[in-house]
PyMOL commands that place a pseudoatom at each C-alpha (Angstrom):
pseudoatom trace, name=CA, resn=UNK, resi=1, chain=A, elem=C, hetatm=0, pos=[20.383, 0.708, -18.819]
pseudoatom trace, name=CA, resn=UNK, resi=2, chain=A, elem=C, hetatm=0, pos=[17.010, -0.222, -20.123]
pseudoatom trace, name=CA, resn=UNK, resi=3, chain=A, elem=C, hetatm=0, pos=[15.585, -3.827, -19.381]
pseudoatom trace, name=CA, resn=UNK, resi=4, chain=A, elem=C, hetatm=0, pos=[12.906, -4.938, -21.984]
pseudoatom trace, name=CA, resn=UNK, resi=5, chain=A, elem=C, hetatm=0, pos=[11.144, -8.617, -21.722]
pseudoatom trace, name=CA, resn=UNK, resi=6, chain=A, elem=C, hetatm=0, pos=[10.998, -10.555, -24.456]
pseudoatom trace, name=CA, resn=UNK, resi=7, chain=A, elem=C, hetatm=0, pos=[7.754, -12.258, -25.277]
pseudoatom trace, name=CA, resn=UNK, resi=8, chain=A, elem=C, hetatm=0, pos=[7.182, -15.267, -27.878]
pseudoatom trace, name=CA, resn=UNK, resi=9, chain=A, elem=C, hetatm=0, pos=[5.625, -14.318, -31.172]
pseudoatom trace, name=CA, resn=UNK, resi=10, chain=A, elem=C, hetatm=0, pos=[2.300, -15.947, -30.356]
pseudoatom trace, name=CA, resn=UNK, resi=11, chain=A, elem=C, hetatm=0, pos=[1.883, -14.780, -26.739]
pseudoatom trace, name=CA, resn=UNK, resi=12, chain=A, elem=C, hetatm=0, pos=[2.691, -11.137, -27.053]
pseudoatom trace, name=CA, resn=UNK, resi=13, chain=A, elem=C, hetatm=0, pos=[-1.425, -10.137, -27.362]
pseudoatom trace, name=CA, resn=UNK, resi=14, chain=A, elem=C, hetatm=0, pos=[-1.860, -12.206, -23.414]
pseudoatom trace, name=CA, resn=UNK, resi=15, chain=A, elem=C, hetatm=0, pos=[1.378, -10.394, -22.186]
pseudoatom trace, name=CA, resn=UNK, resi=16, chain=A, elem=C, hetatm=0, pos=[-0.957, -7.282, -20.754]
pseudoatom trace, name=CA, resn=UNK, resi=17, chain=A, elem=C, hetatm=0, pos=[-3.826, -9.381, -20.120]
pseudoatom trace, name=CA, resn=UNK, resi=18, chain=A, elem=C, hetatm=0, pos=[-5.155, -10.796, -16.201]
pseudoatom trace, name=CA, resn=UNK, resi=19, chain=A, elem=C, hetatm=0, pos=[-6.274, -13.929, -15.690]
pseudoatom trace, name=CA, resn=UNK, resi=20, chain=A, elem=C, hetatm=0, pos=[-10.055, -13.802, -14.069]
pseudoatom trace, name=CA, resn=UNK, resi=21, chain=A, elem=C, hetatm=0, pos=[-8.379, -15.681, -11.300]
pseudoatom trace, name=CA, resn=UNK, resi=22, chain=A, elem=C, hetatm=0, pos=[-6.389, -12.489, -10.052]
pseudoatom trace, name=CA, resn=UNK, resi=23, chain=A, elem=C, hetatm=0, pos=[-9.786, -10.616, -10.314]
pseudoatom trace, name=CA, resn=UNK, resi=24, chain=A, elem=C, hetatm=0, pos=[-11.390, -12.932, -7.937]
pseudoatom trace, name=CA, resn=UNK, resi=25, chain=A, elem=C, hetatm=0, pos=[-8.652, -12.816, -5.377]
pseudoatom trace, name=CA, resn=UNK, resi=26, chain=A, elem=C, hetatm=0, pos=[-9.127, -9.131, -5.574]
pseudoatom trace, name=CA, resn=UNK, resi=27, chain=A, elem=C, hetatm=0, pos=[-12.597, -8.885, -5.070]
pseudoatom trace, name=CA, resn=UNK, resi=28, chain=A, elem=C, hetatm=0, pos=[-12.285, -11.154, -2.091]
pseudoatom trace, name=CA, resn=UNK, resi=29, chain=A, elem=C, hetatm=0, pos=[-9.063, -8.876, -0.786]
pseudoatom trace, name=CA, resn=UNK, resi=30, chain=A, elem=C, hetatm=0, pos=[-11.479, -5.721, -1.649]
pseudoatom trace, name=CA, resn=UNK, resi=31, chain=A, elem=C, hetatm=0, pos=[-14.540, -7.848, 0.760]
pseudoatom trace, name=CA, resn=UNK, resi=32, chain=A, elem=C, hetatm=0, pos=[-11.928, -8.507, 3.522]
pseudoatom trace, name=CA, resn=UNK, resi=33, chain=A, elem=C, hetatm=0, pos=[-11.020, -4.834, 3.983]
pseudoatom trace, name=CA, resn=UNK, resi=34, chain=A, elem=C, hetatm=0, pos=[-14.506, -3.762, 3.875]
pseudoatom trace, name=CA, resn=UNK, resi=35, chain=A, elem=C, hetatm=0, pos=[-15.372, -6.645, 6.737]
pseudoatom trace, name=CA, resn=UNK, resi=36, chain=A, elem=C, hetatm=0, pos=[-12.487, -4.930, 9.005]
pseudoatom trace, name=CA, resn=UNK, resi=37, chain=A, elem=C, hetatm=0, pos=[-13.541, -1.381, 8.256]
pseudoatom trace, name=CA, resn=UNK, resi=38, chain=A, elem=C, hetatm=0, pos=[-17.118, -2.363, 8.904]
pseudoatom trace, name=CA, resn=UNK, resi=39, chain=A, elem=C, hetatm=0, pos=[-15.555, -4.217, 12.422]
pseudoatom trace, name=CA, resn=UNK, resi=40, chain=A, elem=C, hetatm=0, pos=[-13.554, -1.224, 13.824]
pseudoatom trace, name=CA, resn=UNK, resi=41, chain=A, elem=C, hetatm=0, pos=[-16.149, 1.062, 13.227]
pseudoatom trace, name=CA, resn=UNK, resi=42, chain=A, elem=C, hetatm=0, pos=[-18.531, -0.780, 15.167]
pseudoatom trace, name=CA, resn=UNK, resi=43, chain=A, elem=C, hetatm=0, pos=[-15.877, -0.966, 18.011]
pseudoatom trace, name=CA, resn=UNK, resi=44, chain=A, elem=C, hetatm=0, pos=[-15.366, 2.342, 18.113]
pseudoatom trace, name=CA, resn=UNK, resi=45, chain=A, elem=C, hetatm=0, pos=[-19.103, 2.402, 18.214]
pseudoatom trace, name=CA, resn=UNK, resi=46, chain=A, elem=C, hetatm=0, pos=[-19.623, 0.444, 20.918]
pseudoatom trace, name=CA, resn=UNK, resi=47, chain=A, elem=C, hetatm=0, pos=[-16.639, 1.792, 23.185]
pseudoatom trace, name=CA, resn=UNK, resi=48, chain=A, elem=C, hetatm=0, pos=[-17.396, 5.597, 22.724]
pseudoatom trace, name=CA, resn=UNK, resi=49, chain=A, elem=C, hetatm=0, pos=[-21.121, 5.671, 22.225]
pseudoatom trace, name=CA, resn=UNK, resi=50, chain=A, elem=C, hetatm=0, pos=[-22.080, 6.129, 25.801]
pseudoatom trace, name=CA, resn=UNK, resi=51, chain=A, elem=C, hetatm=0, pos=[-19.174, 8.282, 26.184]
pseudoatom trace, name=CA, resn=UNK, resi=52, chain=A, elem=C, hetatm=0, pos=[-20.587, 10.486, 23.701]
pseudoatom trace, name=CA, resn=UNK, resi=53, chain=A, elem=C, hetatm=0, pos=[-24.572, 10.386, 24.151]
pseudoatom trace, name=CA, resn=UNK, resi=54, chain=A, elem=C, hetatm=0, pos=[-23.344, 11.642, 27.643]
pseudoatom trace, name=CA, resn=UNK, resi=55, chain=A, elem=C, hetatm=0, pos=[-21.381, 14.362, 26.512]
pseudoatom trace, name=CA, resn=UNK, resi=56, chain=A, elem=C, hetatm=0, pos=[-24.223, 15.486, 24.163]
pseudoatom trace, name=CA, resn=UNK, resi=57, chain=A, elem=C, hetatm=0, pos=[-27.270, 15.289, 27.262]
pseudoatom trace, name=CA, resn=UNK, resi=58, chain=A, elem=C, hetatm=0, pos=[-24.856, 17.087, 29.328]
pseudoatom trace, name=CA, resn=UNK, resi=59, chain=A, elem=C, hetatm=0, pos=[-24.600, 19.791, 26.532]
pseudoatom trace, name=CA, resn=UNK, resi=60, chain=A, elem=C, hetatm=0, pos=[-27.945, 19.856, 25.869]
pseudoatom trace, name=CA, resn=UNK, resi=61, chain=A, elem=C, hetatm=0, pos=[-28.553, 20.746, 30.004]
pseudoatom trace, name=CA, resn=UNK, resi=62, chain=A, elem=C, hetatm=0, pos=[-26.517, 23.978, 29.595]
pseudoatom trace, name=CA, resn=UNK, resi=63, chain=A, elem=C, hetatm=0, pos=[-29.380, 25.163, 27.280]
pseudoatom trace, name=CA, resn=UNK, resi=64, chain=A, elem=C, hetatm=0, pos=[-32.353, 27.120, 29.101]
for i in range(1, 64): cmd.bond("trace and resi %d" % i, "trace and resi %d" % (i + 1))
show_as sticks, trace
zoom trace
């Protein structure tokens, strides 16, 4: 069974059409998951970064 929507005469060219409202709410959506992209990298930063300089200068010993 096929559902089809029935629009008014005089509205059917804004039926397809987004209000600038729902683009700001995206952009802000879009800035929010950069912010906690941007935040667990820089944990991961912070809790492996010793972790890893160390395994790197130990490395780096091995070498004559």
């Amino acid at each position: 069974m096929k559902t089809e929507f029935l629009v008014k005469p005089g509205r059917a060219r804004y039926a397809n059409r987004r209000r600038p409202a729902d683009q700001g709410a995206t952009a802000v959506e879009y800035a929010l998951f950069l912010a906690l992209i941007a935040s667990v990298i820089t944990g991961a930063v912070l809790a492996l970064g010793q972790t890893v300089a160390g395994f790197f200068t130990t490395g780096a010993g091995l070498f004559p």
